[in-house]
N, C-alpha and C positions, 0 to 999 in steps of 0.2 A: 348566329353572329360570329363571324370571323373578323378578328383584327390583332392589330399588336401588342404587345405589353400596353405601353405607355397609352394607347387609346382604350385599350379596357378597363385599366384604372380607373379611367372620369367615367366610362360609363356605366360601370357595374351596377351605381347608387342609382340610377333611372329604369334600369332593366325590368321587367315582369320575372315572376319566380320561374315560369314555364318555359324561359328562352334560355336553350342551352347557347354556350360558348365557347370558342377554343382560339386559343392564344397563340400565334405566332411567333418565332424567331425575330427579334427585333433587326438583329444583323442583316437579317433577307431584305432590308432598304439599300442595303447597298450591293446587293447582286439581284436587278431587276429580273433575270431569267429564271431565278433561282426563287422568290419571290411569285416569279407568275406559275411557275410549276406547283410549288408548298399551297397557293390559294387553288389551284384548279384541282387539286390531290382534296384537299380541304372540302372543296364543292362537290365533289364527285364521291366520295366517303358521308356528307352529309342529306344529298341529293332523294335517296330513297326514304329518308323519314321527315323530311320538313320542306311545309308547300314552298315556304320562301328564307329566302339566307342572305341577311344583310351584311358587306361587305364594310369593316370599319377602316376603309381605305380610300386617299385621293388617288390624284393616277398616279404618286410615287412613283418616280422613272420610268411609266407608262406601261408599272406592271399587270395593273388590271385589263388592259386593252387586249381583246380577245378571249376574255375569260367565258366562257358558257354553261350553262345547263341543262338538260337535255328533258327535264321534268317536273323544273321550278323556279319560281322569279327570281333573280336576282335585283336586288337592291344596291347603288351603289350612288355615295355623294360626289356631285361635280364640283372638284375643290382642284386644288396644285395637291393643296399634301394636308394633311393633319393640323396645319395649325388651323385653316378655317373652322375647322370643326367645333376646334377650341373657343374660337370667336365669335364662333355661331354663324357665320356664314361669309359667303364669296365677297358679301361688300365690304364686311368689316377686315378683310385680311388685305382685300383692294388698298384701301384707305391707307392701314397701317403702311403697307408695301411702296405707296404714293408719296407718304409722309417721309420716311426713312428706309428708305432699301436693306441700309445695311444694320441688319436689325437681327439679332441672334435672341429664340424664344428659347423658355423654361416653364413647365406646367410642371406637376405632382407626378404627373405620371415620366416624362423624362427623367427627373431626378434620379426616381426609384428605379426606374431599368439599368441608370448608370452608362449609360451610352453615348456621350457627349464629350467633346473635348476636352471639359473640366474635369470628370472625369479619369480622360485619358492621360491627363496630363500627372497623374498619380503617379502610374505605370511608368510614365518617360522618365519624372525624378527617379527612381528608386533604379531604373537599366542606366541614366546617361547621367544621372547628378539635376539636382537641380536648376544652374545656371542654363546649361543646355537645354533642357526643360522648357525652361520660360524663353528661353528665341523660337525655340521650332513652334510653342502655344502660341506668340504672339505673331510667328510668320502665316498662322495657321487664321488666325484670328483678321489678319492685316487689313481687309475690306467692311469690318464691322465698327459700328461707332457706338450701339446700342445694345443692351441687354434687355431683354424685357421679360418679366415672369408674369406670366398668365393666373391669375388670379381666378381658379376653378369652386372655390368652396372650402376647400378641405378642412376637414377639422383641426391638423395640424399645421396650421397654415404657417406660424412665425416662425418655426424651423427651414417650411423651404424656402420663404421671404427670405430670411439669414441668407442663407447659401447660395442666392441669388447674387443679392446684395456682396459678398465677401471678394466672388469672381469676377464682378463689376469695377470693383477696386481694382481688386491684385491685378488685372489684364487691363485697365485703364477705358474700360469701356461706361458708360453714362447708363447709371438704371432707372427703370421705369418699372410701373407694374401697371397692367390692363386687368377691368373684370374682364374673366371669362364670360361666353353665356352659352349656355344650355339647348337653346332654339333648334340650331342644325343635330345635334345629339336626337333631342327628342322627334323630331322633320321624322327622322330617318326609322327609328323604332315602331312609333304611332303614326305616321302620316300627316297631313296628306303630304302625298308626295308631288310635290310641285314643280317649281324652274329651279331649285335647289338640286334636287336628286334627281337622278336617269333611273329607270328599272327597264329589265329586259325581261321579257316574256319570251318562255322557248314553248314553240308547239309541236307537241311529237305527238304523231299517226304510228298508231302500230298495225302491224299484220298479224290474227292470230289463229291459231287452229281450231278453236271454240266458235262456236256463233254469240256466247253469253259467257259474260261473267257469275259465278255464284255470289253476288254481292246482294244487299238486302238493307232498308233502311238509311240510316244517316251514315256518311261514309266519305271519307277524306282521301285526298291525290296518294297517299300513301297506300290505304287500303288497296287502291286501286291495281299499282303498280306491285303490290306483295301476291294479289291474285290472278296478274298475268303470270308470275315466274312460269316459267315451264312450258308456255302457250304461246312466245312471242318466235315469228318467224320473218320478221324483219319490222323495218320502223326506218321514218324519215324524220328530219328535224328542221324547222325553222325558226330563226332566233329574230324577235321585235323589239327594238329599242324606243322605248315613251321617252318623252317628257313637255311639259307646259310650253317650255320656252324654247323655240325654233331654234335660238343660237346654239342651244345644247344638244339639241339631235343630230346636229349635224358628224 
């Protein structure tokens, strides 16, 4: 599992004890090249010991586009960005987005990363003064009418409720709170994988000097690939993208 702070927060509590994890740079949302480099690093570092590597990312500035495997599935959800995920799926972020466009989210896991205007807006009082602070927050803000905090479970929930609610105020914006739901989280972990999620299948042929592997009994893509080392003399790759729903293969 690769994803970013604030999406491994909600999903840790659903994870199996056996799925390793690795946490992402939050900042790499905002340099997509930067972002598609750190995940294909990520993929290609975790490629030879797990058959498959769930991506906890939408196509956030359509960094995931292009990403491949040369020896394992990749899983990844067809969202815009991380809130669907939160909401549990593409119709419910539809809706919300239909409803009020201009609609600024907050989940547990945001808060904690600290990466948000709110925030930011710490750092500006303390360099420019407060006054100045609060124009350049609310020129920053100017297209939103809404605050909404995602309502994920958490155990400590009326603290980040608080801190929703305070910057709702101070910044004149109207709050809300939505359950979160779990659905696209779990989709993506356990399956199946449906019109929700794309997964890509890469099929590599290799060439090798051996006629035979010494392999014996029950044996995983891993094994497989630890007992070519030293044998392979070339390989080819072809990379297949599934999904249920026609609109999404495309």
């Amino acid at each position: 599992m690769e994803a970013c702070a604030a999406v491994i927060e909600e999903m840790l509590p659903l994870l199996p004890p056996e799925v390793q994890t690795q946490t992402l740079d939050f900042g790499l949302h905002l340099r997509p090249d930067g972002l598609r480099r750190s995940l294909q690093e990520a993929i290609d570092a975790s490629a030879s010991t797990a058959d498959t590597i769930i991506l906890g990312y939408g196509l956030c500035s359509q960094a995931v586009i292009g990403l491949r495997s040369g020896s394992c599935m990749l899983v990844v959800p067809r969202v815009d960005d991380c809130i669907a995920i939160f909401l549990g799926s593409r119709a419910a972020y539809k809706e919300q987005a239909g409803r009020e466009p201009g609609t600024y989210y907050l989940t547990k896991g945001w808060i904690e990363v600290g990466d948000s205007p709110f925030q930011e807006y710490h750092k500006l009082a303390e360099h420019y003064g407060q006054q100045k602070a609060d124009r350049m927050l609310k020129l920053t803000l100017k297209n939103y009418t809404r605050l909404v905090f995602i309502n994920t479970g958490d155990r400590d929930l009326e603290r980040y409720r608080e801190y929703a609610r305070q910057n709702s105020v101070k910044f004149g914006l109207r709050y809300e709170e939505i359950d979160g739901a779990t659905t696209l989280v779990k989709e993506m972990i356990f399956g199946p994988w449906n019109d929700e999620i794309v997964h890509r299948y890469a099929f590599t042929v290799y060439a090798l000097d051996v006629p035979r592997l010494t392999l014996s009994g029950d044996f995983a893509c891993r094994d497989v690939l630890k007992a070519m080392q030293g044998h392979i003399l070339d390989r080819a790759v072809l990379t297949g993208t599934y999904t249920l729903n026609p609109e999404l293969g495309a």
